[in-house]
BAPAKOL-256549 format. One line per 8 residues: number of its first residue (from 1); their letters; for each residue x, y, z negated of C-alpha. Coordinates in steps of 0.001 Angstrom, whole numbers, plus 500000, padded with zeros to 6 digits. Each point is the difference from the previous one (the first is absolute). Layout:
BEGIN
NUM	A	X/Y/Z; ...
This chain:
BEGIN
1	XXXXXXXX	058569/758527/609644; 503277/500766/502398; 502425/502130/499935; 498115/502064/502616; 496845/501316/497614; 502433/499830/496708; 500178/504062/500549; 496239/500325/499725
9	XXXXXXXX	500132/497715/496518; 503138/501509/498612; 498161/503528/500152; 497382/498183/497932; 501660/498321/497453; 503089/503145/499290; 502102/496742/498061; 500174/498354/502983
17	XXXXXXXX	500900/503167/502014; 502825/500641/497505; 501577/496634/500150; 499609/500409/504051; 502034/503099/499725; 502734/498610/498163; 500067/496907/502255; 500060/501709/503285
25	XXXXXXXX	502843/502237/498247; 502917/497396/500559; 502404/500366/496788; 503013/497193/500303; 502120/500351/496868; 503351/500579/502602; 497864/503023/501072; 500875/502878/498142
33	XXXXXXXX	497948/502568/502471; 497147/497554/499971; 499989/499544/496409; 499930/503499/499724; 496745/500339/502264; 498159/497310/497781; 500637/501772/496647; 498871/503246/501608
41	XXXXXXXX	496617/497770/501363; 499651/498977/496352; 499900/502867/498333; 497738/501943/502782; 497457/496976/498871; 500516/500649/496744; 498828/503207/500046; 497179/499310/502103
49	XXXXXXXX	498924/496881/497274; 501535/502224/496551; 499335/503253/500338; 504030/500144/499657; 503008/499608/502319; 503074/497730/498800; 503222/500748/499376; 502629/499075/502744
57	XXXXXXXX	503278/499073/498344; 503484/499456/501354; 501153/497023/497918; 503831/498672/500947; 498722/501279/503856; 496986/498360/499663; 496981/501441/500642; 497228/499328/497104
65	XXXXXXXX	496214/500565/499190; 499481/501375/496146; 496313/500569/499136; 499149/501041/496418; 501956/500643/497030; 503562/500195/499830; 500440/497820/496378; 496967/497477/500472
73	XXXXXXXX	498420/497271/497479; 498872/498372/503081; 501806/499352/503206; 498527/498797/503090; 502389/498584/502591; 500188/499685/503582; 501892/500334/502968; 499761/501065/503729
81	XXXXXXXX	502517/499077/501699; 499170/496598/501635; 502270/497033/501897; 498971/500732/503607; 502020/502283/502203; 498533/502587/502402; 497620/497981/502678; 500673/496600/499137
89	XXXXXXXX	495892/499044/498375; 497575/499723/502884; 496809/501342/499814; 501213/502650/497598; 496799/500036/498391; 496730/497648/500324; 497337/499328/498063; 497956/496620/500348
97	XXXXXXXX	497207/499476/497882; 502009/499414/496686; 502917/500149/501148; 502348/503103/500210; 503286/499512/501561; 503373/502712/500679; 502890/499967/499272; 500645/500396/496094
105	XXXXXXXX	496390/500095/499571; 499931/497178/497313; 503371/500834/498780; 499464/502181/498957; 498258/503593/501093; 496225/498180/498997; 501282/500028/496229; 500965/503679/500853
113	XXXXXXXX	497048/501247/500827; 498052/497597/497467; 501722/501900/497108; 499567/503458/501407; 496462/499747/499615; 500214/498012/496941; 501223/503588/498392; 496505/501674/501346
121	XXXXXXXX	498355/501528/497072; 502251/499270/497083; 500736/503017/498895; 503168/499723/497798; 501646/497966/502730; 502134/502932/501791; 501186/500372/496052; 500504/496547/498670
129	XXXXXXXX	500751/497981/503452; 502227/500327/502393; 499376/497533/503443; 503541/500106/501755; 500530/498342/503180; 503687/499001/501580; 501490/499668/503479; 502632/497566/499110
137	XXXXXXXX	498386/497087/498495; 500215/497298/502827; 504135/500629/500313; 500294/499552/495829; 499243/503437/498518; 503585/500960/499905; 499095/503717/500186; 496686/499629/497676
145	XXXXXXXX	500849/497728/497305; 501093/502527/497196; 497276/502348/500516; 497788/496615/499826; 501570/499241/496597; 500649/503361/498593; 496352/500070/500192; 498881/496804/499243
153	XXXXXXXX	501830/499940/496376; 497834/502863/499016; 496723/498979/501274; 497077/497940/498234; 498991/497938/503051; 501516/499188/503665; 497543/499137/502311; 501619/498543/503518
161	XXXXXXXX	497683/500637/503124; 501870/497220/501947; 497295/497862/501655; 498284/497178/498250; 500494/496326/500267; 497137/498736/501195; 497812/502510/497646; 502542/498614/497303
169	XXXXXXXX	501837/502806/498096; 504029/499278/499580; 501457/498908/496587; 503217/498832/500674; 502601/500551/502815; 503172/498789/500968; 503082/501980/499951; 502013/500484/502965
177	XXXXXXXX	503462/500542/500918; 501178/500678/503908; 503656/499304/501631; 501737/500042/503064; 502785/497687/500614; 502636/500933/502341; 502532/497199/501513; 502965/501226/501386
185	XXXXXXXX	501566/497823/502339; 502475/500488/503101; 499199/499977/504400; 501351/498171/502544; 498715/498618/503032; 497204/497378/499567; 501087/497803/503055; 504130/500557/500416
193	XXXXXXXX	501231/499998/496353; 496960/499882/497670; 502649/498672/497413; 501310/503169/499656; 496873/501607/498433; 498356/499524/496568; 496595/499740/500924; 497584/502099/497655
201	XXXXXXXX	497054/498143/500695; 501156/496929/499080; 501068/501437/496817; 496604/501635/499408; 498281/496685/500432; 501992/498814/497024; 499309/502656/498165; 496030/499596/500513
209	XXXXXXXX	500312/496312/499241; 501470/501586/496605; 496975/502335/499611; 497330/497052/500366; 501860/498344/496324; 498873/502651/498718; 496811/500160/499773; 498072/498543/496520
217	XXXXXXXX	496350/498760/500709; 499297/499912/496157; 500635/503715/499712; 498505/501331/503485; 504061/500767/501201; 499851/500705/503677; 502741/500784/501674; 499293/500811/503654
225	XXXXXXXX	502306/500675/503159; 498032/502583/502074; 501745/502116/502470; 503099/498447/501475; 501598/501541/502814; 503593/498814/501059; 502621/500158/503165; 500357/502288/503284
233	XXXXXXXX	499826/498011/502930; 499034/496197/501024; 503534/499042/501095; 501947/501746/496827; 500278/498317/496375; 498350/502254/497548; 502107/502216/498078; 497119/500646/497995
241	XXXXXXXX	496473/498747/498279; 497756/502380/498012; 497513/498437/497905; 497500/501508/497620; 498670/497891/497044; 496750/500699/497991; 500315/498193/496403; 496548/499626/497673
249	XXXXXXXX	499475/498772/496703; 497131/500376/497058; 503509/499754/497954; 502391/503004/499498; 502669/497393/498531; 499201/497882/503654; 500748/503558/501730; 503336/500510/498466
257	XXXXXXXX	500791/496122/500496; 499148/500648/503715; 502137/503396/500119; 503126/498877/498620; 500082/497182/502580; 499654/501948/502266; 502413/502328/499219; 502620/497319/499797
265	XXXXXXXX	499486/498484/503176; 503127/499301/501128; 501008/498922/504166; 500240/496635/500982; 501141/500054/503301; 503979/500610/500223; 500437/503680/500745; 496915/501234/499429
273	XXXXXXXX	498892/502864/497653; 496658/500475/498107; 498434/503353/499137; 497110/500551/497601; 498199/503337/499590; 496750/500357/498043; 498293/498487/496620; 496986/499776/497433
281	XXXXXXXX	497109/502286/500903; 496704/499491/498395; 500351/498064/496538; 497113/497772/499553; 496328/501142/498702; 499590/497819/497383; 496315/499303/498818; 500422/501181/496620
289	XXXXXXXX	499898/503643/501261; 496686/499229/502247; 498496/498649/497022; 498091/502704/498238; 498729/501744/503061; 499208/496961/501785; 497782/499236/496971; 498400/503318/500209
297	XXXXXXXX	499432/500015/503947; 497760/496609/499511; 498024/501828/497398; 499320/503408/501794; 499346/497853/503005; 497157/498293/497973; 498450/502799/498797; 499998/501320/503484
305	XXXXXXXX	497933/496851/501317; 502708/498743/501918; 501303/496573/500021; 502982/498751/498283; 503193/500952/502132; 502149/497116/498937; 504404/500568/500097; 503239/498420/501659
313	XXXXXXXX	503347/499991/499437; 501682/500808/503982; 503387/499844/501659; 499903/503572/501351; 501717/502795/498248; 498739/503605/499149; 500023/503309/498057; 498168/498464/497415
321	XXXXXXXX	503128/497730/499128; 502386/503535/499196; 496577/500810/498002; 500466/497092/497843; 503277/500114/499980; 499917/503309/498450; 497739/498712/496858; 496578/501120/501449
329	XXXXXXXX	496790/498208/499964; 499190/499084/503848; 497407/498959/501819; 500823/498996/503547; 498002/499123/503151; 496698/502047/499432; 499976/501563/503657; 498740/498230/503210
337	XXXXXXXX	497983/496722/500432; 501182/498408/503700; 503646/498076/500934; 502422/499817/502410; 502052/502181/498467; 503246/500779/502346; 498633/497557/502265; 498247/500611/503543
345	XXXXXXXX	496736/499235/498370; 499934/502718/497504; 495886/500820/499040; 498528/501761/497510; 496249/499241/498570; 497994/502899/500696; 497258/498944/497923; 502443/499940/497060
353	XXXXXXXX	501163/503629/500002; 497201/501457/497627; 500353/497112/497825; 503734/499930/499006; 499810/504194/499748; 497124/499845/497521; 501714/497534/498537; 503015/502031/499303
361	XXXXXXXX	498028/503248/499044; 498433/497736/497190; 503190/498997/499227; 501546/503161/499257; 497217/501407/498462; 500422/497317/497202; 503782/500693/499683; 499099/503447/499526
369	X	497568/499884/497109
C-alpha cells in the first residue's frame, strides 16, 4: 500500500488516521507556532478518542498536552515535538505494506496515539492518570523537566511512550550532558601575514583531540564532537571555532568526570581563548528503577497471549531519566515498534499499533487495581 490509497486506510483504521494527522502536522522543537498547532491537533484527537479535550498548558513558554488528573498515581509520558524541521522528510507520509514512514512517526507520535486509546474504557483513568505530552524533549527538556519531576515523585508508576527497541522495552539509559566550546583566537590575512593571527581552528582541533581521551569504553563514556562551525572567509585565519560536544555515560560519577574536564579546558595555542557554556542534562536511568515494572509488563504481557517483550539498556536519553531521577518507578520504551529514529529511514510497524496499545491498557489496568 502507497502513500497514494493511505487516505482510504487511515479512514478505516481511526489509529492510523490519528498518527497521520500528527505526522503531516510538522512540530520541530525550535518551532514554537508549530508546536503550538500539534498540541492543539492532540487534544482535538483526544476528544474525538476520550470523550474529553486536554488541557493546553503554558509551561516556561512551552506549549504542553495534560490529559487526566492533575495529582496522578500513574503518569504516561510522551512528547510531540520531533527532530525534523518544516519540509525536510520526503514523502511526508507513506504507507507500504508494514511499513509506515513520516517524519517523527516512530519517534515518537505512534506511542502517542498508542496510549490515547490505551485509556478507552477505563473509567477511573481521567481521575487516577494523567498522560502528558511535551514539546521540548529532543532539545533536553529544559522547559519540561520540573513539571516532569514534580509529578513523577508523587506518582505510583511512569510509563515512557518513547518507541521500542526492537519490540524490547527500555531498562536502562545513559545520561547525557551537552557543551559548546568556543575558541577565541585573532585574524589576519591567510596569505600576506598569517603569523599575525591565532588561528581558532587549529586550536579547536586540539581541543577535540582532548575530547577523544575522554571517553571510557568500560562505562559507555562517549564524548562526541558534533556541530563545528569555525572562520569567515577562505583567505582569513579564523578568529573563531564553535564546537558542540554530546557526552554519555550509564555512570553519573563518569558524567561529572567528563564535565569537570571539560570545564577546565584550558587553550593551547599561544593567544588563544576557550569558552565553555552548557553541562549535565539527563542523569542516567539506572535499572534498579525499571525493575519492578519491567517485571510486571512481562507478566501482563503473558496473560494477554503475547510473547515475551525482552529489555535493553540504550545510549539515548529521555524523560524517563528526570523520572528516575526523581525516585519514581519507570518503565521506558513501551511506544512504537519500527527504527530509524532521527534518521532518513524513520518507519513505523503498522501491524504493531493495536498490539503495543492493548498492551498498555492491560498494563494500567493492573497498576490500578
Amino acid at each position: 500500500m502507497t502513500s497514494a490509497n493511505s487516505d482510504q486506510y487511515g479512514r478505516l483504521d481511526p489509529m492510523l488516521a490519528a498518527i497521520e494527522a500528527l505526522v503531516r502536522c510538522e512540530s520541530p522543537s525550535e518551532d514554537i507556532q508549530a508546536c503550538r498547532n500539534v498540541v492543539r491537533l492532540a487534544s482535538d484527537i483526544s476528544t474525538r478518542v476520550l470523550g474529553v479535550p486536554a488541557q493546553i498548558k503554558e509551561i516556561e513558554g512551552r506549549p504542553v498536552f495534560w490529559w487526566g488528573s492533575d495529582a496522578p498515581e500513574i503518569l504516561i509520558l510522551a512528547h510531540l515535538d520531533t527532530v525534523w524541521p518544516q519540509g525536510s522528510y520526503s514523502p511526508l507520509w507513506e504507507v507500504n505494506g508494514d511499513v509506515v514512514r513520516g517524519p517523527g512517526v516512530f519517534d515518537m507520535k505512534a506511542g502517542f496515539v498508542q496510549a490515547l486509546y490505551a485509556l478507552k474504557g477505563i473509567s477511573e483513568a481521567g481521575d487516577r492518570v494523567a498522560l502528558i505530552a511535551t514539546t521540548d524533549e529532543e532539545t533536553g527538556s529544559f522547559a519540561s523537566r520540573k513539571l516532569i519531576m514534580d509529578l513523577s515523585a508523587k506518582a505510583k508508576a511512569v510509563l515512557v511512550l518513547e518507541a521500542s527497541l526492537n519490540g524490547k522495552v527500555k531498562t536502562g539509559r545513559k545520561g547525557t550532558a551537552m557543551y559548546k566550546v568556543s575558541a577565541h583566537g585573532l585574524a589576519a590575512h591567510a596569505g600576506l601575514e598569517p603569523e599575525k593571527g591565532v588561528n581558532a581552528t587549529v586550536e579547536i582541533a586540539h581541543l577535540i583531540l582532548k575530547l577523544s581521551a575522554l571517553e571510557d569504553s568500560a562505562h559507555g563514556t562517549t564524548v562526541v564532537p558534533t556541530l563545528l562551525s569555525s572562520g569567515n572567509s577562505a583567505n582569513t585565519v579564523p578568529d573563531l571555532a564553535v564546537l558542540e560536544i554530546d557526552a554519555r555515560s550509564f555512570s553519573q560519577a563518569e558524567l561529572e568526570r567528563v564535565d569537570q574536564a571539560i570545564k577546565a579546558l584550558s587553550a593551547t595555542t599561544n593567544g588563544a581563548r576557550i569558552e565553555v557554556t552548557g553541562g549535565l542534562n539527563r542523569p542516567p536511568l539506572q535499572p534498579s528503577s525499571t525493575k519492578e515494572l519491567y517485571e510486571r509488563v512481562e507478566r501482563v504481557a503473558k496473560e494477554i497471549g503475547m510473547a515475551p517483550l525482552g529489555c535493553a539498556e540504550v545510549g539515548g536519553a529521555s524523560d524517563g531519566n528526570f523520572a528516575a531521577a526523581a525516585g519514581a518507578k519507570v518503565l521506558d520504551g513501551l511506544g512504537a515498534v519500527g527504527g530509524g529514529a532521527h534518521a532518513p529511514n524513520e518507519w513505523l510497524s503498522l501491524k504493531s499499533i493495536e498490539e503495543r496499545s492493548a498492551l498498555l491498557h492491560a498494563l494500567i489496568k493492573d497498576l490500578l487495581k
